[in-house]
PDB file as gemmi writes it, atoms N, CA and C in Angstrom:
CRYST1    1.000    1.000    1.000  90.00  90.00  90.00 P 1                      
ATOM      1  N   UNK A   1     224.090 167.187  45.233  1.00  0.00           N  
ATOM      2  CA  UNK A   1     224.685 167.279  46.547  1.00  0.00           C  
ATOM      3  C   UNK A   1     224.486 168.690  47.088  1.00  0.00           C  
ATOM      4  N   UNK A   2     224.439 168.683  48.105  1.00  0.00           N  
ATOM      5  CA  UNK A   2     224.100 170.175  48.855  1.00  0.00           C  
ATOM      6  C   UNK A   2     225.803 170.825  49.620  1.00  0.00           C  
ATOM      7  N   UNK A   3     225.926 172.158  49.407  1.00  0.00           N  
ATOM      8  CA  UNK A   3     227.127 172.659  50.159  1.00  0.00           C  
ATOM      9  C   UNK A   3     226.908 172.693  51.727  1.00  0.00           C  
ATOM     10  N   UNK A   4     227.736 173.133  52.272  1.00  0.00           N  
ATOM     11  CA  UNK A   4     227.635 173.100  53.787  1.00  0.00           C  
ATOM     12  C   UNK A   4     226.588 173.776  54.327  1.00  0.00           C  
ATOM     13  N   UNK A   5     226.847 175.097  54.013  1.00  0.00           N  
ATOM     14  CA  UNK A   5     225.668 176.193  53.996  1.00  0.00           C  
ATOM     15  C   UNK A   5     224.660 175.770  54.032  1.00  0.00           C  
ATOM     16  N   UNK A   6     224.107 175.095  52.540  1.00  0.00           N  
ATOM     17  CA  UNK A   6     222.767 174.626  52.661  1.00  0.00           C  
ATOM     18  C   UNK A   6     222.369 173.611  53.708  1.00  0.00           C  
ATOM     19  N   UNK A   7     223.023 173.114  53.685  1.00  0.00           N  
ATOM     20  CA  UNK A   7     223.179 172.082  54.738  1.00  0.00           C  
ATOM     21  C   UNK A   7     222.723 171.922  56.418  1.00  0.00           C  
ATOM     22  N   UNK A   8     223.349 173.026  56.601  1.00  0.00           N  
ATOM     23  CA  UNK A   8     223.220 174.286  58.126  1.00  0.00           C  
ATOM     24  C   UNK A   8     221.760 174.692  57.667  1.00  0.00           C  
ATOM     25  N   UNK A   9     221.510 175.563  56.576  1.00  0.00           N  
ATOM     26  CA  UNK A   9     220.201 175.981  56.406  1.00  0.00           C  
ATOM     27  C   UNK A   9     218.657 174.971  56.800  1.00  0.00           C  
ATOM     28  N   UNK A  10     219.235 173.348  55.955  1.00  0.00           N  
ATOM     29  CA  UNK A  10     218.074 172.943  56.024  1.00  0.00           C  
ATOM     30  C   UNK A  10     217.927 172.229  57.269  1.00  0.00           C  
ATOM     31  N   UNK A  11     218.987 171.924  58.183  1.00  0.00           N  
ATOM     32  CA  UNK A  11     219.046 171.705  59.263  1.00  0.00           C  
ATOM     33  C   UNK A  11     218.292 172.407  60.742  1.00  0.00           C  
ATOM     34  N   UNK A  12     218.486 173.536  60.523  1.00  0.00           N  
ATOM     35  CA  UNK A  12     217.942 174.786  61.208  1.00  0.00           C  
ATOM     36  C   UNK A  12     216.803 174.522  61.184  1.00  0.00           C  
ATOM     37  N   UNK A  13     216.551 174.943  59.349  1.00  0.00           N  
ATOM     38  CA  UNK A  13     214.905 174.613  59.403  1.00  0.00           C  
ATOM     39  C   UNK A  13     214.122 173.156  59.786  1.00  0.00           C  
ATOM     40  N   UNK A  14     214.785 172.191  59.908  1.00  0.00           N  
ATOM     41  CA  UNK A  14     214.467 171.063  60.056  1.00  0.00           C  
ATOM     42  C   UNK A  14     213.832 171.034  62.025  1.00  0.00           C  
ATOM     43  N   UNK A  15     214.912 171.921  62.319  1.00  0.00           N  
ATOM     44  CA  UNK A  15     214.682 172.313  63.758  1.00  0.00           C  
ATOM     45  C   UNK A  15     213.958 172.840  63.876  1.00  0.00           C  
ATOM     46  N   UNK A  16     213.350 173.926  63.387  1.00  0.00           N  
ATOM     47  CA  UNK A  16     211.934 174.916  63.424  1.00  0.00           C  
ATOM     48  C   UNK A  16     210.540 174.386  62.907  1.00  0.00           C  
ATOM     49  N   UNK A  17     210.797 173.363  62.267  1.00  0.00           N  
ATOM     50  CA  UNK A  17     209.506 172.961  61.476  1.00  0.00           C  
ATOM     51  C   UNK A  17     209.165 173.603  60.803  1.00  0.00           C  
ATOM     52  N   UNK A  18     208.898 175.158  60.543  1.00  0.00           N  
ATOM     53  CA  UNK A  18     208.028 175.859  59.494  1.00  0.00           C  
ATOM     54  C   UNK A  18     209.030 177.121  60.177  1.00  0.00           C  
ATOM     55  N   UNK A  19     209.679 177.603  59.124  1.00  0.00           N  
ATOM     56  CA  UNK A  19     209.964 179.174  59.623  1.00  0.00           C  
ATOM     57  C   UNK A  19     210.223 180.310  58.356  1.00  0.00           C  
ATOM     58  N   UNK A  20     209.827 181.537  58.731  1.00  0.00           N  
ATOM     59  CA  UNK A  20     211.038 182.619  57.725  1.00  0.00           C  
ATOM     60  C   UNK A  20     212.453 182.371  57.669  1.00  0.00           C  
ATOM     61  N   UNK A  21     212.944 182.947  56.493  1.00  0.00           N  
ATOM     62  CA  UNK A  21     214.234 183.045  56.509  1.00  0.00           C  
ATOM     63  C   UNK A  21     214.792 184.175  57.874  1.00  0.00           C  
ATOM     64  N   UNK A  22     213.980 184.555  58.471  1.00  0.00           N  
ATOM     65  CA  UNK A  22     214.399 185.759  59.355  1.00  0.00           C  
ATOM     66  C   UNK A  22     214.685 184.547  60.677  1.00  0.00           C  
ATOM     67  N   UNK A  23     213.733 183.884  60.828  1.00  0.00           N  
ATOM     68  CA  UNK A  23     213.845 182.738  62.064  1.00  0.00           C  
ATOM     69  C   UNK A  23     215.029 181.372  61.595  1.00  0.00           C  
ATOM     70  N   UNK A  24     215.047 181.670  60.423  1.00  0.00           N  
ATOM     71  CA  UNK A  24     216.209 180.606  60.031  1.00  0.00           C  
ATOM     72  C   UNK A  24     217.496 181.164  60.330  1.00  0.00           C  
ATOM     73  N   UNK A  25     217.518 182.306  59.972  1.00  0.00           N  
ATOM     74  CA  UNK A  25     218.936 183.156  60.402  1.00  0.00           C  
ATOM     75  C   UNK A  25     219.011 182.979  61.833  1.00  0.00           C  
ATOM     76  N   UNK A  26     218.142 183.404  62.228  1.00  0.00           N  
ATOM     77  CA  UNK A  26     218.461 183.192  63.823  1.00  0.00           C  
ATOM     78  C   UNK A  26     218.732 182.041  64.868  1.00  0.00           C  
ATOM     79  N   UNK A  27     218.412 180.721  64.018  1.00  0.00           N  
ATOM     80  CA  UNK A  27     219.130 179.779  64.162  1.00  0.00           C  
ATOM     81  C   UNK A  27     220.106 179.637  63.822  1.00  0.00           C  
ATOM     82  N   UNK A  28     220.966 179.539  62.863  1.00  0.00           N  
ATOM     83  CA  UNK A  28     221.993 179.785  62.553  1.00  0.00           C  
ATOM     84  C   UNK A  28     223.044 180.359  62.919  1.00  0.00           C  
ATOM     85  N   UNK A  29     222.401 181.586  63.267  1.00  0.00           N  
ATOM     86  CA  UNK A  29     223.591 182.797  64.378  1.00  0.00           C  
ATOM     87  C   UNK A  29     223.778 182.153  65.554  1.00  0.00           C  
ATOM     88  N   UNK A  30     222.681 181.365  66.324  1.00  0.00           N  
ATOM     89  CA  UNK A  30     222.911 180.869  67.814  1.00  0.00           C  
ATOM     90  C   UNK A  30     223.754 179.532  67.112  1.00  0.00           C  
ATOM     91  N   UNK A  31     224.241 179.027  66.442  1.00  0.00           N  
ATOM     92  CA  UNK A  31     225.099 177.884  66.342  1.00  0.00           C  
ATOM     93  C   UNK A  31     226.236 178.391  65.247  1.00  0.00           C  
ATOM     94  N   UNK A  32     226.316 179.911  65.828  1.00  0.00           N  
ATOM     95  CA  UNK A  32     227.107 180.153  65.082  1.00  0.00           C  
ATOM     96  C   UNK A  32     228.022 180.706  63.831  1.00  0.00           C  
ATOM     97  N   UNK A  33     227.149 180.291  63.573  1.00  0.00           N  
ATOM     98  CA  UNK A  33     227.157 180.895  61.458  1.00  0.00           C  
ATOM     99  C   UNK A  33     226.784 182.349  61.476  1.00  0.00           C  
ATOM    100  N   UNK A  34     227.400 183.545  60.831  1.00  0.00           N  
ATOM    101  CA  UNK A  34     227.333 184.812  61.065  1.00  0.00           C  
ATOM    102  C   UNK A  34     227.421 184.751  59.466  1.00  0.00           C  
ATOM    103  N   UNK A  35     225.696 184.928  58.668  1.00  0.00           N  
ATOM    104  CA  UNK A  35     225.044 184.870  57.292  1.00  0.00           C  
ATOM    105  C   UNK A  35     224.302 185.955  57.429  1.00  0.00           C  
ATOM    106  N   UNK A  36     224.168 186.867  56.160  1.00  0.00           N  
ATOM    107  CA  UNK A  36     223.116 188.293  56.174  1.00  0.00           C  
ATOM    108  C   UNK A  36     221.846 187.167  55.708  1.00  0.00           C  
ATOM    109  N   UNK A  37     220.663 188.334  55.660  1.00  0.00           N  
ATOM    110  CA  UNK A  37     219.165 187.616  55.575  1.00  0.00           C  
ATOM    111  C   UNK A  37     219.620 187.050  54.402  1.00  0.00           C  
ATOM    112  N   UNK A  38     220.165 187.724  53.335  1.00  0.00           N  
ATOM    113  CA  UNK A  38     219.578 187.561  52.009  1.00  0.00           C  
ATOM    114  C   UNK A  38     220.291 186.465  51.701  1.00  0.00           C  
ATOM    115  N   UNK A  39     221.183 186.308  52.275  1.00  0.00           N  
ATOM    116  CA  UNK A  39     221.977 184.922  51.846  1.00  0.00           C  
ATOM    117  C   UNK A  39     221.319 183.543  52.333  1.00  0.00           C  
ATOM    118  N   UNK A  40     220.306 183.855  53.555  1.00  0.00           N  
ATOM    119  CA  UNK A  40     219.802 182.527  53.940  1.00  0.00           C  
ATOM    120  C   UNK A  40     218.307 182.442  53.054  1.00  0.00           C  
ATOM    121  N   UNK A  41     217.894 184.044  52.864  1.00  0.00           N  
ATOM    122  CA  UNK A  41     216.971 183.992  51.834  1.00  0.00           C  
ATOM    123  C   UNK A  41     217.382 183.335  50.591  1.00  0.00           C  
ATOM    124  N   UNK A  42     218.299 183.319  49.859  1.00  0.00           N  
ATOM    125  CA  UNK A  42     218.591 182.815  48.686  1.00  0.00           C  
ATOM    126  C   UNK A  42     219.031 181.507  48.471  1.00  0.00           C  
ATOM    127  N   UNK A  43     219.500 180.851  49.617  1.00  0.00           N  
ATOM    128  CA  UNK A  43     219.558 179.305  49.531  1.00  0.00           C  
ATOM    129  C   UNK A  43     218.840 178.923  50.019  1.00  0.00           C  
ATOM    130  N   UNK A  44     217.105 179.319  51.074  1.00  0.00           N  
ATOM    131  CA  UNK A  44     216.058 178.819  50.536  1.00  0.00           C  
ATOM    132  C   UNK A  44     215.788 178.612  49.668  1.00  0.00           C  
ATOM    133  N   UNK A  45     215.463 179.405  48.399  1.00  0.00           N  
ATOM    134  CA  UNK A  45     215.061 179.768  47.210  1.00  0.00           C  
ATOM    135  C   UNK A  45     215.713 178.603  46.550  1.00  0.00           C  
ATOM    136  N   UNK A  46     216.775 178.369  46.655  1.00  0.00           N  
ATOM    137  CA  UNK A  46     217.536 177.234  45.945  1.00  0.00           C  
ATOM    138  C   UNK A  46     217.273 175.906  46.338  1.00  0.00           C  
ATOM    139  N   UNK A  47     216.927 175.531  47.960  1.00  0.00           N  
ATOM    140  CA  UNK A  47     216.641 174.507  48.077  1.00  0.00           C  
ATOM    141  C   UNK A  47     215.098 174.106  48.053  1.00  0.00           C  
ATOM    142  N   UNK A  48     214.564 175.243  47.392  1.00  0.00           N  
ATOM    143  CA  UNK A  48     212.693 174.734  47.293  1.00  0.00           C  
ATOM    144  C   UNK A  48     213.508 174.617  45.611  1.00  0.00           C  
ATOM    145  N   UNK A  49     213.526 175.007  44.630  1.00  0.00           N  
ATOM    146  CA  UNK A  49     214.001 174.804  43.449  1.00  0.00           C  
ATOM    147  C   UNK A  49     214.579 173.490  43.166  1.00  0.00           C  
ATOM    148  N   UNK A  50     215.420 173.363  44.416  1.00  0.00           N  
ATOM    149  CA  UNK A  50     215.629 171.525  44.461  1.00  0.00           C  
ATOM    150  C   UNK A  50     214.954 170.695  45.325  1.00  0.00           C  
ATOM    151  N   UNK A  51     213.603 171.162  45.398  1.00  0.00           N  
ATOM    152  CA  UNK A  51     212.514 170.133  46.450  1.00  0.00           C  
ATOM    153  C   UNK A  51     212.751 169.632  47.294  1.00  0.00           C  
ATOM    154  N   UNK A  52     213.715 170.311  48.025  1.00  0.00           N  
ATOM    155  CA  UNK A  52     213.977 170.352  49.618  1.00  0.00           C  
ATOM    156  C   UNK A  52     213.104 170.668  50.106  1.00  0.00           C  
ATOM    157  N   UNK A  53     212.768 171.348  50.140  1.00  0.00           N  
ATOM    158  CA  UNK A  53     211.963 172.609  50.786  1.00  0.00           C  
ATOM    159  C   UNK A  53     210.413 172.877  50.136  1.00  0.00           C  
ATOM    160  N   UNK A  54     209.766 173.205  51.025  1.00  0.00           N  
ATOM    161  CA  UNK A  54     208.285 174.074  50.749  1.00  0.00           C  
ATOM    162  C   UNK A  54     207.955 174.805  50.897  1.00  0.00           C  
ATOM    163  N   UNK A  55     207.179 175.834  50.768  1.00  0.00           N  
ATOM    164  CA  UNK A  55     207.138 177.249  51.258  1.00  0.00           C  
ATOM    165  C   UNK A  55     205.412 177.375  50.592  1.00  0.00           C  
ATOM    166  N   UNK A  56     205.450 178.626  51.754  1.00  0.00           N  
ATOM    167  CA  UNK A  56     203.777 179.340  51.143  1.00  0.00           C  
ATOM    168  C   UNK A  56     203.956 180.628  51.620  1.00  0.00           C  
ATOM    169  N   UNK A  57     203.313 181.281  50.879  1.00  0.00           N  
ATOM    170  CA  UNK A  57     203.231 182.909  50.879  1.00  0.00           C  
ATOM    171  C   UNK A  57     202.600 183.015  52.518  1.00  0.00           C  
ATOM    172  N   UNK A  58     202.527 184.241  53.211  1.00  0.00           N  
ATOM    173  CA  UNK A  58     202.177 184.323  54.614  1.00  0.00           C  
ATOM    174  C   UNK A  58     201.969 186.063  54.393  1.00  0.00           C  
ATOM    175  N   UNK A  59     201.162 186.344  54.674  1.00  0.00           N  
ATOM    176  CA  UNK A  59     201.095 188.268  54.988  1.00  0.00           C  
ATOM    177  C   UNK A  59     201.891 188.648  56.469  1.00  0.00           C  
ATOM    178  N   UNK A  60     202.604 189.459  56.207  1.00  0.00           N  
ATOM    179  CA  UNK A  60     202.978 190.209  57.197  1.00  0.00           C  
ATOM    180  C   UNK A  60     203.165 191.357  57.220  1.00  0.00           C  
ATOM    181  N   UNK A  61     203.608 192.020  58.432  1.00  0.00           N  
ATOM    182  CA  UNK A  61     204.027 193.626  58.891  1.00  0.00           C  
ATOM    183  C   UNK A  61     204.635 193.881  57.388  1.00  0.00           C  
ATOM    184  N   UNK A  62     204.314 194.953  56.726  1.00  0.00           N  
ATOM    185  CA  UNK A  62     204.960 195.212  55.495  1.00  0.00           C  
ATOM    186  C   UNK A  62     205.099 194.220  54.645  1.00  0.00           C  
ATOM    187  N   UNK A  63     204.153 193.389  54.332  1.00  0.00           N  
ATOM    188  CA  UNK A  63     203.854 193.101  52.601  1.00  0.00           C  
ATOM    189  C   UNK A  63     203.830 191.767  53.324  1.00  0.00           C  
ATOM    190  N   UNK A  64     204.403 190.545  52.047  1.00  0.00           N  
ATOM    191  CA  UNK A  64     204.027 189.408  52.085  1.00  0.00           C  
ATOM    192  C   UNK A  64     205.900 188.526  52.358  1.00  0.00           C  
ATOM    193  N   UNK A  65     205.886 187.547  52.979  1.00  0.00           N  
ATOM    194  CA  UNK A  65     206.586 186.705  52.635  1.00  0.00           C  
ATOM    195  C   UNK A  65     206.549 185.113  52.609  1.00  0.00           C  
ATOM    196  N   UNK A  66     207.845 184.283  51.945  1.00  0.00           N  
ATOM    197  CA  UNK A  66     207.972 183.233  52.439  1.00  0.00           C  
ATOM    198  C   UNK A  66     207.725 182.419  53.683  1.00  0.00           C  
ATOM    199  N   UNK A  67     207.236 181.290  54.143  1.00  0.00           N  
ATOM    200  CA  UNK A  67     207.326 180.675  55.564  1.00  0.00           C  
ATOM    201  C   UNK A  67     207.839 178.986  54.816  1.00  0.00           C  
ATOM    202  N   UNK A  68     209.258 178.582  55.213  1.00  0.00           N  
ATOM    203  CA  UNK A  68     209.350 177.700  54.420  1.00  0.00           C  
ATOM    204  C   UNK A  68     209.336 176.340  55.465  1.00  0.00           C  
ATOM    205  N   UNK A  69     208.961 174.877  54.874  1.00  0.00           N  
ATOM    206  CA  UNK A  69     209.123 174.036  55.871  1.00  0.00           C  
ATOM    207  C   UNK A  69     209.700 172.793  55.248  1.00  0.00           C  
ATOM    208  N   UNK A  70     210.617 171.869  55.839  1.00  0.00           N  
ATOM    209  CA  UNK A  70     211.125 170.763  54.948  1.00  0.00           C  
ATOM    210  C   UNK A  70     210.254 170.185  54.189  1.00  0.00           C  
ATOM    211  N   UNK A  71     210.708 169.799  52.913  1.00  0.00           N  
ATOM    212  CA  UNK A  71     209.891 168.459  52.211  1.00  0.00           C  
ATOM    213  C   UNK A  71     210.323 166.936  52.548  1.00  0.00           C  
ATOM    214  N   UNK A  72     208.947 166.290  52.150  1.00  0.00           N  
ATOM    215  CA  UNK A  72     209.311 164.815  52.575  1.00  0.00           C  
ATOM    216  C   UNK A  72     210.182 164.227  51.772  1.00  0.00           C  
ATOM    217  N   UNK A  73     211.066 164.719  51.316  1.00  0.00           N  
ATOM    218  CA  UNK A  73     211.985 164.177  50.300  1.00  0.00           C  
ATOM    219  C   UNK A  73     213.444 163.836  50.848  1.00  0.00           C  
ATOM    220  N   UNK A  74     213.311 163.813  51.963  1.00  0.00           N  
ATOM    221  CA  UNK A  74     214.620 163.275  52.715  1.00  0.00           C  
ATOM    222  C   UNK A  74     215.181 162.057  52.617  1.00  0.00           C  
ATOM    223  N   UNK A  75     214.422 161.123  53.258  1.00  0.00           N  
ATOM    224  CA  UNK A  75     214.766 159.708  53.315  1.00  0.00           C  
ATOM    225  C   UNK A  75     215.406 159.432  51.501  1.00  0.00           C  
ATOM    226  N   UNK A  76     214.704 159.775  50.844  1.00  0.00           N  
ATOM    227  CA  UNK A  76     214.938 159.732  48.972  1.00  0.00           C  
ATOM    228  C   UNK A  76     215.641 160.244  48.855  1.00  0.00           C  
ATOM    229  N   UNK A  77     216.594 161.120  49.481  1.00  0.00           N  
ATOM    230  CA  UNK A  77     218.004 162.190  48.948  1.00  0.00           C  
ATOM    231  C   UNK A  77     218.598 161.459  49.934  1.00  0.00           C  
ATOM    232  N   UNK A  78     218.602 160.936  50.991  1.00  0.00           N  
ATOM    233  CA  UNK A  78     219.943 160.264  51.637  1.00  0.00           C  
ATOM    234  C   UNK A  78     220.367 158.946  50.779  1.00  0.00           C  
ATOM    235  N   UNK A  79     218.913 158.268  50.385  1.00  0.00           N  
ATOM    236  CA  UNK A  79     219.455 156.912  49.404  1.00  0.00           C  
ATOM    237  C   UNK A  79     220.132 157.164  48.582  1.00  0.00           C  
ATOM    238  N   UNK A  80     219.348 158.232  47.464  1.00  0.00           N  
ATOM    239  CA  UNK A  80     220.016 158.861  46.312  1.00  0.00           C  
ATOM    240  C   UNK A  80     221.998 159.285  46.583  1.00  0.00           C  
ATOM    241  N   UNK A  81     221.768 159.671  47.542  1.00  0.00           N  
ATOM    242  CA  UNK A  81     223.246 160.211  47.924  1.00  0.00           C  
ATOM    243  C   UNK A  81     223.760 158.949  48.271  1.00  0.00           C  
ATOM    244  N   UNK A  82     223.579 157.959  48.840  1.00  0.00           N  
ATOM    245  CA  UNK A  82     224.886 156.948  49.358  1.00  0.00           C  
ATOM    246  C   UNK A  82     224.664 155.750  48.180  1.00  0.00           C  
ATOM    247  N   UNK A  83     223.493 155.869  47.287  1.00  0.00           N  
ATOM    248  CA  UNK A  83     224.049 155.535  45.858  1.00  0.00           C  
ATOM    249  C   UNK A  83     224.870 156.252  45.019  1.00  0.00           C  
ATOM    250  N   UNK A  84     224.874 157.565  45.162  1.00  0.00           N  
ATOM    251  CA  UNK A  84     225.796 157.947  44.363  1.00  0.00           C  
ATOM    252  C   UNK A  84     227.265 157.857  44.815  1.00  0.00           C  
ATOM    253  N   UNK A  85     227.406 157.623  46.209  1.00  0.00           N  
ATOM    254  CA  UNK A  85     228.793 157.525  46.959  1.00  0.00           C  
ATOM    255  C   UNK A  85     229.412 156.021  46.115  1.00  0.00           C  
ATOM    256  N   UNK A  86     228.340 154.937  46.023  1.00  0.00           N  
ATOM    257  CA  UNK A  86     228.690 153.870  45.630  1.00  0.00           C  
ATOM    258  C   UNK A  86     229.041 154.016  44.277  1.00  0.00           C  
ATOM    259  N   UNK A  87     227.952 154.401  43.316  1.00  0.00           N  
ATOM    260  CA  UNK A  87     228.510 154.640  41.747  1.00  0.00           C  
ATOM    261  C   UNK A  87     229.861 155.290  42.033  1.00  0.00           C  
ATOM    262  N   UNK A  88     229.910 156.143  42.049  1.00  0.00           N  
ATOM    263  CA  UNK A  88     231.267 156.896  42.380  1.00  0.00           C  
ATOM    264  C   UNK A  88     232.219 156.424  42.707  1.00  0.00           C  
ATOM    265  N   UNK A  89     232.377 156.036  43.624  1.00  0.00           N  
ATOM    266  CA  UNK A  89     233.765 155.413  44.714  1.00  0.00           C  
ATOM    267  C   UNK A  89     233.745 153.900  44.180  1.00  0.00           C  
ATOM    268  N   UNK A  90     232.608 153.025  44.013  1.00  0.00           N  
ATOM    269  CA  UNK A  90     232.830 151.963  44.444  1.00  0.00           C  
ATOM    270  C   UNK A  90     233.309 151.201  45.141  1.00  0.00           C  
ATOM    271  N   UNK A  91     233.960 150.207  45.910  1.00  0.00           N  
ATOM    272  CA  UNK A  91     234.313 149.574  47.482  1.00  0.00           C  
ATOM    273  C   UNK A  91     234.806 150.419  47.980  1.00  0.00           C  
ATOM    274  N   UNK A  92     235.851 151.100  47.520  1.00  0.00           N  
ATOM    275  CA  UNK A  92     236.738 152.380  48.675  1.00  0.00           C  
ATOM    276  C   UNK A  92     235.543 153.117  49.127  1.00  0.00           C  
ATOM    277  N   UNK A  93     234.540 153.735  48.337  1.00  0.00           N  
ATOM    278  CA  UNK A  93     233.764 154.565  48.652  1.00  0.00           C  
ATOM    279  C   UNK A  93     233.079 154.143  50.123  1.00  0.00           C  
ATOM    280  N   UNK A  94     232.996 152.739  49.815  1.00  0.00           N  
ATOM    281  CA  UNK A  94     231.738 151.862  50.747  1.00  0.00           C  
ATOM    282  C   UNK A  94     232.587 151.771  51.610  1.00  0.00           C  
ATOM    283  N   UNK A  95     233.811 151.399  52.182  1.00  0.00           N  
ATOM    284  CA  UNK A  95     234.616 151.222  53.376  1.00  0.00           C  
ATOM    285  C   UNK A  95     235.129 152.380  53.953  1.00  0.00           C  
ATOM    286  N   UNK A  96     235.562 153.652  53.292  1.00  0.00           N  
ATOM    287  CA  UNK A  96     235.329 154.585  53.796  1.00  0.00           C  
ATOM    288  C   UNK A  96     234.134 155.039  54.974  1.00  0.00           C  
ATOM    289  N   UNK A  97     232.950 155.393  53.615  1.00  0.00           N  
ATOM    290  CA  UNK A  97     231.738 155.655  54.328  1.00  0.00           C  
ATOM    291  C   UNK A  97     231.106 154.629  56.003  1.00  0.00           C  
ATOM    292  N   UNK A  98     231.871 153.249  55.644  1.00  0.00           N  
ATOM    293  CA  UNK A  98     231.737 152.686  56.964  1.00  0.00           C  
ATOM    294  C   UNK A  98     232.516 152.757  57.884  1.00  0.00           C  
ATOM    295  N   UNK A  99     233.569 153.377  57.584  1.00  0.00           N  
ATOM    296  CA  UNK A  99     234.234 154.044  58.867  1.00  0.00           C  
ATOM    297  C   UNK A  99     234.193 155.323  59.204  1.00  0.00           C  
ATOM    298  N   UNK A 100     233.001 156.308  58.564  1.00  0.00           N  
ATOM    299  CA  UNK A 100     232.855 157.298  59.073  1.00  0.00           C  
ATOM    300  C   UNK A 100     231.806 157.186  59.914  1.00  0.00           C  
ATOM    301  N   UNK A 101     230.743 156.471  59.393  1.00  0.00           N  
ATOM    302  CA  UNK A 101     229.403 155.906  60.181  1.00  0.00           C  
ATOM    303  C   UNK A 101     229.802 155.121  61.408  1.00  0.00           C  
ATOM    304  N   UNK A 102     231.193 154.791  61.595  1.00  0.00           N  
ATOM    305  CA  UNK A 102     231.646 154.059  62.622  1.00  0.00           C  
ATOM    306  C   UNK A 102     231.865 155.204  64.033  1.00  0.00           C  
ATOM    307  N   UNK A 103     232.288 156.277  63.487  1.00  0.00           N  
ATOM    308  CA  UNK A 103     232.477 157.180  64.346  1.00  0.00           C  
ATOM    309  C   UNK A 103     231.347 157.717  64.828  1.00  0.00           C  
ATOM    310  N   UNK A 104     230.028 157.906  64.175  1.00  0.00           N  
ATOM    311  CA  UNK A 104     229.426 158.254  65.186  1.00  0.00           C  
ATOM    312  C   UNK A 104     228.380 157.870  66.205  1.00  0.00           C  
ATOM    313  N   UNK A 105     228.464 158.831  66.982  1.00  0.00           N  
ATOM    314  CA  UNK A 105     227.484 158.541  68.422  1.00  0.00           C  
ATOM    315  C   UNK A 105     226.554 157.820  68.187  1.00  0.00           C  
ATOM    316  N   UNK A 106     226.061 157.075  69.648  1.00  0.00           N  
ATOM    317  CA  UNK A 106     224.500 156.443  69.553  1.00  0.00           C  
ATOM    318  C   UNK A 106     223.828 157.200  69.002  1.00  0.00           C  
ATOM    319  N   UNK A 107     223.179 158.550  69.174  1.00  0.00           N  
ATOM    320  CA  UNK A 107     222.407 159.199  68.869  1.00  0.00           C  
ATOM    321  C   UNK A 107     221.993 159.605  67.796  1.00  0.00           C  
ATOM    322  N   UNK A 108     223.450 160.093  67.085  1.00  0.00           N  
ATOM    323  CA  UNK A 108     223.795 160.564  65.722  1.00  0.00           C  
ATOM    324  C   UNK A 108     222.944 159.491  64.673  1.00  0.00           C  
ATOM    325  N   UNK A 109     223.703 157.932  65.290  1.00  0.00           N  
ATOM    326  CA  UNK A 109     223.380 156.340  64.325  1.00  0.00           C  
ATOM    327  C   UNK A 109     221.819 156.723  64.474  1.00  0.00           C  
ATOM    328  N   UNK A 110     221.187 157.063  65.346  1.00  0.00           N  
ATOM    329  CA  UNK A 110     219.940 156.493  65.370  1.00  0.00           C  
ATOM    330  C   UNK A 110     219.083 157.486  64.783  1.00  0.00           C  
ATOM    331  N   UNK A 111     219.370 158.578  64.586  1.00  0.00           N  
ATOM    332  CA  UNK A 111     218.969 159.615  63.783  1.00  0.00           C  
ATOM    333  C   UNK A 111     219.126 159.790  62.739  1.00  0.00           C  
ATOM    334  N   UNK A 112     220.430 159.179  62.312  1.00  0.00           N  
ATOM    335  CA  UNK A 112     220.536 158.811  61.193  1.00  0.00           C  
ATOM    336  C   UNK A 112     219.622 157.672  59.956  1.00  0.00           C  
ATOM    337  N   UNK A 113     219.471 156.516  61.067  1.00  0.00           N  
ATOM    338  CA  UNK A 113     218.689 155.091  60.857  1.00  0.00           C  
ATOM    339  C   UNK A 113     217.100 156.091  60.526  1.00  0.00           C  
ATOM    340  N   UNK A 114     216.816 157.225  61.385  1.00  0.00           N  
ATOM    341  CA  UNK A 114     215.091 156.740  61.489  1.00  0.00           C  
ATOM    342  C   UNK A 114     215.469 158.062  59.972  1.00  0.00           C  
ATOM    343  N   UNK A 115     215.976 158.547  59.773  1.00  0.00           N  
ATOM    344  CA  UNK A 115     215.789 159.343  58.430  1.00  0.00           C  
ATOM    345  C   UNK A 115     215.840 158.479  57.131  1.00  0.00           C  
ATOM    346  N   UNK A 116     216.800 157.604  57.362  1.00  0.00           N  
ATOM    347  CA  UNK A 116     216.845 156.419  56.092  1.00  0.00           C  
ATOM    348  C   UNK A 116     215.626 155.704  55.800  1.00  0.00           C  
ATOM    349  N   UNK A 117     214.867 155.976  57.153  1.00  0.00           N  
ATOM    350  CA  UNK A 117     213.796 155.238  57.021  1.00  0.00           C  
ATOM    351  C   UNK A 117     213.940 153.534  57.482  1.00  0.00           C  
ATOM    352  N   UNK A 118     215.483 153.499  58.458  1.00  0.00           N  
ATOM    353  CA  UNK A 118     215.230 152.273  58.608  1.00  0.00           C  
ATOM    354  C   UNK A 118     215.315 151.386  60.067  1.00  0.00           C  
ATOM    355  N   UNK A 119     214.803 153.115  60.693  1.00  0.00           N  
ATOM    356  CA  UNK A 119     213.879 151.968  61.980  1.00  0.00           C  
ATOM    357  C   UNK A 119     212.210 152.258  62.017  1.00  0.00           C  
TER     358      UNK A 119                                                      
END                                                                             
């Protein structure tokens, strides 16, 4: 499971398509979140370690860095996750979770659906 943080992180980046942790921060700050570099640097680092994430070396102004971009491993971590809601919880889990999915927006549902992979 991912913390909030990461969460915000891979989101951001999900928004950028390919960025530094320097352009990830700066998403972040405009929605809010007030994180130093190194902290958004380091839960990159954590979420390529958990194949979230991809990254490739890039040269820049003063040496080399990261440019990281989501992995296709999404749709497979949302299943993975609302199987584990089920192992876990079992029916409470499942009637819960359908009344949180109840709450949200058209938009939210449908963004939700095309990540599951199921439109």
């Amino acid at each position: 499971m991912l913390g909030s943080l990461e969460t915000e992180v891979l989101a951001a980046l999900r928004e950028l398509k390919e960025a530094p942790a320097r352009d990830v921060r700066r998403v972040l700050e405009r929605r809010g979140f007030r994180v130093a570099y190194t902290t958004v640097a380091t839960i990159l680092s954590r979420l390529y370690e958990k194949d979230l994430v991809q990254r490739r070396r890039e040269t820049c102004r003063g040496g080399e860095r990261y440019v990281y971009r989501p992995a296709a491993v999404e749709q497979k971590y949302l299943v993975n996750l609302l199987r584990g809601v089920v192992a876990m919880f079992g029916p409470a889990g499942v009637v819960h979770l359908n009344e949180e999915l109840a709450k949200l927006d058209p938009s939210q549902e449908r963004e939700l659906r095309r990540r599951l992979g199921l439109d």
